[in-house]
C-alpha positions in Angstrom: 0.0 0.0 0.0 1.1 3.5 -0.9 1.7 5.4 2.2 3.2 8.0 0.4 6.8 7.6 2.1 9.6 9.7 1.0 12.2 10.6 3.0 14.1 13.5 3.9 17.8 13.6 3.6 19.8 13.8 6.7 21.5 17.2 5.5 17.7 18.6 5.0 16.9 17.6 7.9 19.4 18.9 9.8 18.6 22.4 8.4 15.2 22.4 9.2 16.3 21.1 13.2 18.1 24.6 12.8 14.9 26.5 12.3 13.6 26.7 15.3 14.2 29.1 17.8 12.5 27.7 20.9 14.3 26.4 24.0 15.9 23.3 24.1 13.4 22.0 26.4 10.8 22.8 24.8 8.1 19.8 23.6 8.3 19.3 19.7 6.5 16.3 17.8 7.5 14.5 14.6 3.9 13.2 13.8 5.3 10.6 10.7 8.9 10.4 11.8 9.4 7.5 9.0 13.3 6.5 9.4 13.4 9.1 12.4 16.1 11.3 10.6 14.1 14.5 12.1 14.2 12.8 15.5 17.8 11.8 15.3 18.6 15.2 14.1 16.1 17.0 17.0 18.6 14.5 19.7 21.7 15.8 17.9 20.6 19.7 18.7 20.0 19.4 21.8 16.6 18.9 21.6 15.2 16.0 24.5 11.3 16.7 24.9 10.5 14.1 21.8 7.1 12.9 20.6 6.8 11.1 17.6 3.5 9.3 15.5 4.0 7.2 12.6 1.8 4.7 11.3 3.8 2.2 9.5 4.7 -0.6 12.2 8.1 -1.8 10.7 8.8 1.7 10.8 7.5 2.0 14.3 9.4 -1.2 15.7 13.0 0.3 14.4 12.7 3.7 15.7 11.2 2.1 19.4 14.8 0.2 19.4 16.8 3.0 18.3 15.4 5.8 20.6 13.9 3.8 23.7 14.1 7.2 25.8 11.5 8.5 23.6 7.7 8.9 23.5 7.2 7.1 20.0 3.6 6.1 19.0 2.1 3.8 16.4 -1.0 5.1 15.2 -3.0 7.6 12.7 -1.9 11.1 13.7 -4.8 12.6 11.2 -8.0 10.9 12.9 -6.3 9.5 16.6 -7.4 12.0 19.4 -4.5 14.0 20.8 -4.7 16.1 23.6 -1.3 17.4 24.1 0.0 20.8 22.8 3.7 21.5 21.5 6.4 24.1 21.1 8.0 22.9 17.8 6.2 20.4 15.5 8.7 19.3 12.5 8.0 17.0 9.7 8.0 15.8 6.4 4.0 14.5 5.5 3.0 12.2 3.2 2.9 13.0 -0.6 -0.6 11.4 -1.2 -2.8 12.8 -3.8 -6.7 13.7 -2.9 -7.5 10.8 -5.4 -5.4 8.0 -3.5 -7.2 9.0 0.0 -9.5 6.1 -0.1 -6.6 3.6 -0.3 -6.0 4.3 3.3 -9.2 3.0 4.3 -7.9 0.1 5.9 -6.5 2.5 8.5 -9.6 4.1 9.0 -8.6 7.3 7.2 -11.1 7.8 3.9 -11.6 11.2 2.0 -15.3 11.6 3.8 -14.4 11.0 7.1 -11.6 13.1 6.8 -14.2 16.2 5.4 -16.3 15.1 8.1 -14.0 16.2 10.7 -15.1 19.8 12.2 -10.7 20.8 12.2 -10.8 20.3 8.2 -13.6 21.5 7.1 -12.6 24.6 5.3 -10.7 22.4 3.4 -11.6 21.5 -0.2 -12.2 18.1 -1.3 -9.4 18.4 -3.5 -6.8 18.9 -0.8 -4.1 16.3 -1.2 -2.9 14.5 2.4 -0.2 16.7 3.0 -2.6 19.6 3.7 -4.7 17.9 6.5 -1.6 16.9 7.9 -0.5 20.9 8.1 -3.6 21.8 9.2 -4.0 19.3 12.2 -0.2 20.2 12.9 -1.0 23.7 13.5 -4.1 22.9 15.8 -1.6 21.1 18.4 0.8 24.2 18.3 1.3 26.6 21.6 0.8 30.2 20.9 4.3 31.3 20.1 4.8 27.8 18.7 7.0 26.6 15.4 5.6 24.5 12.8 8.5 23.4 10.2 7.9 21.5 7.2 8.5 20.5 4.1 6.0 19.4 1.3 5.2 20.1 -2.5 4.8 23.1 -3.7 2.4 22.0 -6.5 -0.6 24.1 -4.5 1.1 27.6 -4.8 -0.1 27.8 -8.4 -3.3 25.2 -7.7 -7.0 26.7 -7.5 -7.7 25.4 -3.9 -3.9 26.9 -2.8 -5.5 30.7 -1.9 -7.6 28.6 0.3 -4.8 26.1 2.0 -2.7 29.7 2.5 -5.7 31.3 4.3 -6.2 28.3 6.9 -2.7 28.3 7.8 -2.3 32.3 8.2 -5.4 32.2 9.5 -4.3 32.0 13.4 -0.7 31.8 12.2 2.1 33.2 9.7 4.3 32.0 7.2 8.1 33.4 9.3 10.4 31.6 6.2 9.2 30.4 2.4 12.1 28.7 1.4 12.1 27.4 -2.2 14.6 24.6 -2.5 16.2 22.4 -5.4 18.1 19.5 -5.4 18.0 15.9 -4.2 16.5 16.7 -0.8 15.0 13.1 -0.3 16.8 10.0 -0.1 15.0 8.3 -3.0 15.1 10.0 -6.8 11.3 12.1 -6.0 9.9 14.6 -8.8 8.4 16.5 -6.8 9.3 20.6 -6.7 9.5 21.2 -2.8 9.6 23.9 -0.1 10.1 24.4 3.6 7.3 26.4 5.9 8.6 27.8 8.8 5.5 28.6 10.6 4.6 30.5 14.0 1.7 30.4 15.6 1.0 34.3 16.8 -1.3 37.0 16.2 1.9 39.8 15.9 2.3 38.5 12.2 5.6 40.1 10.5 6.2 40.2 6.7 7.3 36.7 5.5 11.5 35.7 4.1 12.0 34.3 1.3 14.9 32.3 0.6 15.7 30.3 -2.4 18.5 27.2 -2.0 19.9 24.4 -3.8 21.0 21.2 -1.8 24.5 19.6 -3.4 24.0 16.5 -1.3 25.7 17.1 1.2 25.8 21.5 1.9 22.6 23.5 1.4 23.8 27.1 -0.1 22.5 30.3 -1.6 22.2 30.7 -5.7 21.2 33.9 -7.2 19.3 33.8 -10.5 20.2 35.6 -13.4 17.8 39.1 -13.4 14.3 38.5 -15.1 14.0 39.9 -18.6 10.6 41.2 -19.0 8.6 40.3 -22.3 5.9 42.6 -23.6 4.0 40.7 -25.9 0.3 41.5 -26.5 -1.4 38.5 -27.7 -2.2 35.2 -24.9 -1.8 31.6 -25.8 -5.2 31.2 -25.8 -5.7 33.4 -28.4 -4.2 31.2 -31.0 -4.4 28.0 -29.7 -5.5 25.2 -27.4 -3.7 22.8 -25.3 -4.6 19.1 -23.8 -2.8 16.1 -22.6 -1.7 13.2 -24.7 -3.6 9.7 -24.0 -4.0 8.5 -20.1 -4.4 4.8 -20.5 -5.3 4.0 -16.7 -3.3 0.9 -16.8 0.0 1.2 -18.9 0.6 -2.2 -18.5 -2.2 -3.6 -19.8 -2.0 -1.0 -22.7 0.9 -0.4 -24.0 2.9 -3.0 -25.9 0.6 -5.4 -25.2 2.2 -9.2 -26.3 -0.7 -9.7 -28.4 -0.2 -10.9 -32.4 -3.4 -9.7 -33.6 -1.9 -6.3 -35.4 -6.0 -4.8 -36.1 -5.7 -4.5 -32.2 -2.8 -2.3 -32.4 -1.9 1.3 -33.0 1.2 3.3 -32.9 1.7 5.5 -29.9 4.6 7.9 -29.5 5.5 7.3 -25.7 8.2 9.6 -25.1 10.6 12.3 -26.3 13.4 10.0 -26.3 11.4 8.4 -29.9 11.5 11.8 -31.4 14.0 12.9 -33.5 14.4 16.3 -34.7 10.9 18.7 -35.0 8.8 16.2 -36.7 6.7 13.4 -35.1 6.4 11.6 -38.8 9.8 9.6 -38.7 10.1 8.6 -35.0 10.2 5.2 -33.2 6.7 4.4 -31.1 5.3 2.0 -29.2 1.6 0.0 -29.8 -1.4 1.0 -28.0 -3.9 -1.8 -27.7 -7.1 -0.3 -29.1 -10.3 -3.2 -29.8 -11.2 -3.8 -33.2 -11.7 -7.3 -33.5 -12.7 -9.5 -30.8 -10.7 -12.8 -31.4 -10.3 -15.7 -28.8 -6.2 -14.3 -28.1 -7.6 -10.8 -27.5 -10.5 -12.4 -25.3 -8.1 -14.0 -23.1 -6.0 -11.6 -23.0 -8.8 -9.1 -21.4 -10.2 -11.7 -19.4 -6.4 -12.5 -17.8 -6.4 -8.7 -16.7 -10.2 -8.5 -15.7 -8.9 -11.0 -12.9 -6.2 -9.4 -12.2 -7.8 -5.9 -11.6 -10.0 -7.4 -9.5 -7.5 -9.2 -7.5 -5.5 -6.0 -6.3 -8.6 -3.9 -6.7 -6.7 -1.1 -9.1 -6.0 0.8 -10.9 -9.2 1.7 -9.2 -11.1 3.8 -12.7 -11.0 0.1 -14.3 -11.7 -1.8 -11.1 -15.4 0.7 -10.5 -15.7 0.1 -14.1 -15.4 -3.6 -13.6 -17.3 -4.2 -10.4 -20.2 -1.8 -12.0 -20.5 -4.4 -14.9 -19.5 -2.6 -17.3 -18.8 -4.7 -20.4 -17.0 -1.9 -21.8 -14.3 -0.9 -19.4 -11.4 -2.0 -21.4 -11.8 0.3 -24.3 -10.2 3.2 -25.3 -10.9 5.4 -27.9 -7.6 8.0 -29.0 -9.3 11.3 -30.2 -7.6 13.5 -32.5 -3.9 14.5 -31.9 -3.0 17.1 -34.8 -1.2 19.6 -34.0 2.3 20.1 -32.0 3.2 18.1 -29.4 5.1 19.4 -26.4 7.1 17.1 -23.6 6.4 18.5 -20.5 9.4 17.1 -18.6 12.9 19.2 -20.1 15.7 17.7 -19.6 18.0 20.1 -21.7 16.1 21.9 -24.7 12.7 23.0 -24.8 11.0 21.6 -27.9 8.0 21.5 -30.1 7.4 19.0 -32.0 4.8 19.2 -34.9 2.0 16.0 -35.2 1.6 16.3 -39.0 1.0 12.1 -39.1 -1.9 12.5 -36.4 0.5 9.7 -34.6 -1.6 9.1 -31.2 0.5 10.6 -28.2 0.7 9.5 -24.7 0.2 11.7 -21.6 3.8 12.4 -21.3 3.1 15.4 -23.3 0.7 18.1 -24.1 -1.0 18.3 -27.9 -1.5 22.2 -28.8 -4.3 22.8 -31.5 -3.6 25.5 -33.8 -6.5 28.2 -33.8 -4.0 30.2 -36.7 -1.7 28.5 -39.5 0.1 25.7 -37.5 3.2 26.7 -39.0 3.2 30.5 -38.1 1.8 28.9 -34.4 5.1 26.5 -34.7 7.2 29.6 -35.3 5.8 31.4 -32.4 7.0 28.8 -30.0 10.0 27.8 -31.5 11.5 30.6 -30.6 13.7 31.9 -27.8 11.1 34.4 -26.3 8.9 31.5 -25.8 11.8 29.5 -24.4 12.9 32.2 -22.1 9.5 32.6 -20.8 8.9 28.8 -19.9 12.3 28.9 -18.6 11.5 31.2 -16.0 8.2 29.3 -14.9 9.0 25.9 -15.1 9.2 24.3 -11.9 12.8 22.6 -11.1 13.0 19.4 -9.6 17.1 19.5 -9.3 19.1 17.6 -11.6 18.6 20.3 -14.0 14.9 18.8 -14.7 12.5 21.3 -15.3 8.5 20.7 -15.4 5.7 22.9 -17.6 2.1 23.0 -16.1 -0.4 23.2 -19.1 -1.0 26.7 -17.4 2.6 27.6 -17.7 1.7 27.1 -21.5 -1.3 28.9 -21.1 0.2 32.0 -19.9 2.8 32.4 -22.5 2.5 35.9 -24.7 3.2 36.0 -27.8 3.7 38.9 -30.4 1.0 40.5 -33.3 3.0 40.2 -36.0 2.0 42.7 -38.8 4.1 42.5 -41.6 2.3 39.5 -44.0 5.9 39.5 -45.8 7.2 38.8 -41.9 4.3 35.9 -41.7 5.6 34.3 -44.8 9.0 34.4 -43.7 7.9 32.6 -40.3 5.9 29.8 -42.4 9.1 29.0 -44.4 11.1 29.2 -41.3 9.2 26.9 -39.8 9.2 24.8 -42.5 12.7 24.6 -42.8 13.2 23.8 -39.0 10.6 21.0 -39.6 12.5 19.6 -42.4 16.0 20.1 -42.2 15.9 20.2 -38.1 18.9 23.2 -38.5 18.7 24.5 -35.3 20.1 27.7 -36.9 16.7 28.5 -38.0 15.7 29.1 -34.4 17.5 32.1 -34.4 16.4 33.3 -37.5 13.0 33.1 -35.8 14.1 35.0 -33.1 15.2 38.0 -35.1 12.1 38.7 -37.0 10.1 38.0 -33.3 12.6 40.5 -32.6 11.3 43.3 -34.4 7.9 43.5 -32.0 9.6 43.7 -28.9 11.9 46.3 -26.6 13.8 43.1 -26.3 17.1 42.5 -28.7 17.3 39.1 -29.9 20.8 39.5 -28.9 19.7 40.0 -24.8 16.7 37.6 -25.1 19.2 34.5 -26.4 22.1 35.7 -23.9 18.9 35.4 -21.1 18.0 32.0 -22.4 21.0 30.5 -22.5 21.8 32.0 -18.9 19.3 31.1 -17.0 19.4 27.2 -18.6 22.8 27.2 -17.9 21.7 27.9 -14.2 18.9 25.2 -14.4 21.8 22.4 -15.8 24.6 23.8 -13.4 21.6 22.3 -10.3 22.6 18.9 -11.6 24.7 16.7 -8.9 
């Protein structure tokens, strides 16, 4: 079961032990102390006046031998009563989404009950675990008392974040944001992170920011390279419209299914590592398994994962589906990919690919439908303005990966571009970038984009290439 364990480097923690700035003696609770590298690092500082919750027992059962002087506890912290009250409450919760709630039940910890429970109710159903685990944190804090965690940052640019920040300032404020990048958990994580340091008072004071990277071993300052700013006058959704690729549900059962029937088959580009070049038409790809004809191989075949869905009762879509007798829950129907595909996940350029084949995509990228010419649209974001621009909003995940949110694409300005003999020169551009995949041309692009702007094409590329340098240099 998916407890949503991952856990926080020793160097981390130490950092966030170094937060506080209550007394020693002072009561502090690690309420899902995992590995206990908070605890071990709390001991370490001085720190005696331990509580800690977690509700994995083989977790439990090593920490109880390791720190016998302790007051460790094996339960839920989210629904088990707790009466006491703390100084400092540090932790790292678990990274569960809203939709995986339910798997808990056989702890006693559902989405409903959890709604039902008077502390959360200004909560939206949406919240993912991490929040209700903030939430009740804060509850068991002293006046005067120090919350310090660290959790995704995914719900800064969510719709129900505005709500999660006014709960937690609502009796409390936010003393220290700190954005931080690197490998800050022990196992690889993709997950952009921060760390809350959080006092319970009514005298709020203006909140720090801090922004760090972690080298694995030494947490230190980075400065960016100053922000260029673009003024472009026409929005993304002007001249175009942007989806995911194909979710399957069940990628196992989908994709490159060992079955011989090739009528059941259809190509599927996977991911960016298929694609050469600008063009989707001459890359590798995987099968999909799409019914068209229902032969005895392809029969057993469904039945053989029908029993197996049922069996572990996921991917839970196909298991309601199943248990709801519906005869139909193994189809899938691809709708229309045209258009230029865009990997979300950058590992060094940022690319967009054009879909002139209408090859089926997967959702590890997004398909953006032209509204204008697809080639002048192609133009427009094969360019360095547009690069620069996702550049700077991207969320890092250390390594030098960078991730772009469908509303990071959404937000992206672009320029009116007047001149029709300029329009033409962008189609053949474009074109040419398609067909020869001279990454010259990109430039080219840029100078005519150029002419629209207060921005030289010169500073825009020397802004690209700095602040991707910065992104790469994050790598360990």
């Amino acid at each position: 079961m998916n407890l949503g364990q991952v856990f926080t480097n020793e160097y981390v923690a130490n950092y966030m032990t170094s937060l506080f700035s209550i007394p020693k003696k002072s009561p502090i609770l690690d309420p899902c102390f995992g590995e206990g590298v908070f605890i071990k690092s709390l001991i370490d500082n001085g720190f005696s006046n331990i509580t800690g919750i977690e509700i994995d027992y083989n977790l439990f059962q090593c920490a109880n031998k390791n720190f016998k002087n302790l007051i460790l506890l094996n339960r839920d912290f989210l629904m088990s009563p707790c009466k006491s009250k703390y100084d400092g409450i540090i932790m790292n919760p678990p990274y569960i989404r809203h939709e995986e709630i339910n798997e808990l039940k056989t702890y006693g910890i559902t989405k409903e009950k959890l709604l039902n429970n008077k502390l959360f109710k200004d909560l939206t159903p949406k919240s993912n675990l991490y929040m209700y685990f903030i939430i009740k944190a804060i509850s068991l804090l002293k006046i005067n008392g120090e919350l310090v965690v660290i959790f995704p940052s995914s719900w800064l640019n969510a719709k129900n974040g505005d709500c999660f920040k006014r709960i937690i300032t609502k009796n409390c404020f936010i003393e220290e944001h700190i954005n931080i990048s690197g490998n800050v958990f022990n196992q690889k994580a993709l997950v952009d992170v921060i760390i809350l340091k959080i006092k319970k008072s009514k005298n709020k004071k203006p909140t720090l920011f801090k922004n760090f990277n972690f080298d694995g071993k030494e947490i230190y300052y980075r400065n960016q390279p100053p922000k260029i700013i673009i003024q472009f006058n026409k929005n993304f959704t002007e001249i175009a419209s942007i989806k995911r690729g194909l979710t399957t549900g069940y990628n196992e059962m989908f994709i490159n299914p060992p079955i011989k029937n090739k009528a059941n088959l259809v190509p599927i580009v996977s991911s960016p590592k298929q694609i050469k070049g600008y063009s989707i038409k001459d890359s590798k790809y995987d099968y999909l398994f799409e019914l068209q004809e229902f032969d005895l191989e392809t029969k057993k075949y469904i039945n053989a994962y029908e029993n197996k869905i049922i069996s572990m009762q996921k991917p839970k879509t196909l298991f309601d589906k199943i248990i709801s007798n519906d005869k139909k829950w193994f189809f899938i129907k691809p709708t229309k990919y045209d258009g230029i595909v865009f990997s979300y996940f950058i590992r060094n350029d940022i690319k967009f690919i054009l879909n002139e084949s209408s090859m089926v995509i997967r959702d590890n990228f997004y398909v953006i439908t032209p509204k204008i010419n697809k080639y002048i649209l192609f133009a427009l974001l094969n360019n360095y303005y547009t690069y620069y621009q996702l550049e700077c909003v991207g969320k890092k995940y250390g390594n030098g990966l960078l991730k772009i949110q469908s509303y990071d694409i959404k937000n992206l300005t672009f320029p009116m571009i007047e001149s029709n003999s300029d329009m033409k020169k962008l189609e053949e551009l474009a074109k040419s970038l398609i067909k020869t995949n001279n990454e010259d041309i990109i430039y080219e692009i840029t100078d005519i984009i150029s002419k629209y702007t207060n921005v030289s094409s010169t500073t825009i590329c020397e802004g690209y290439f700095s602040i991707k340098k910065y992104r790469l240099e994050e790598k360990i």
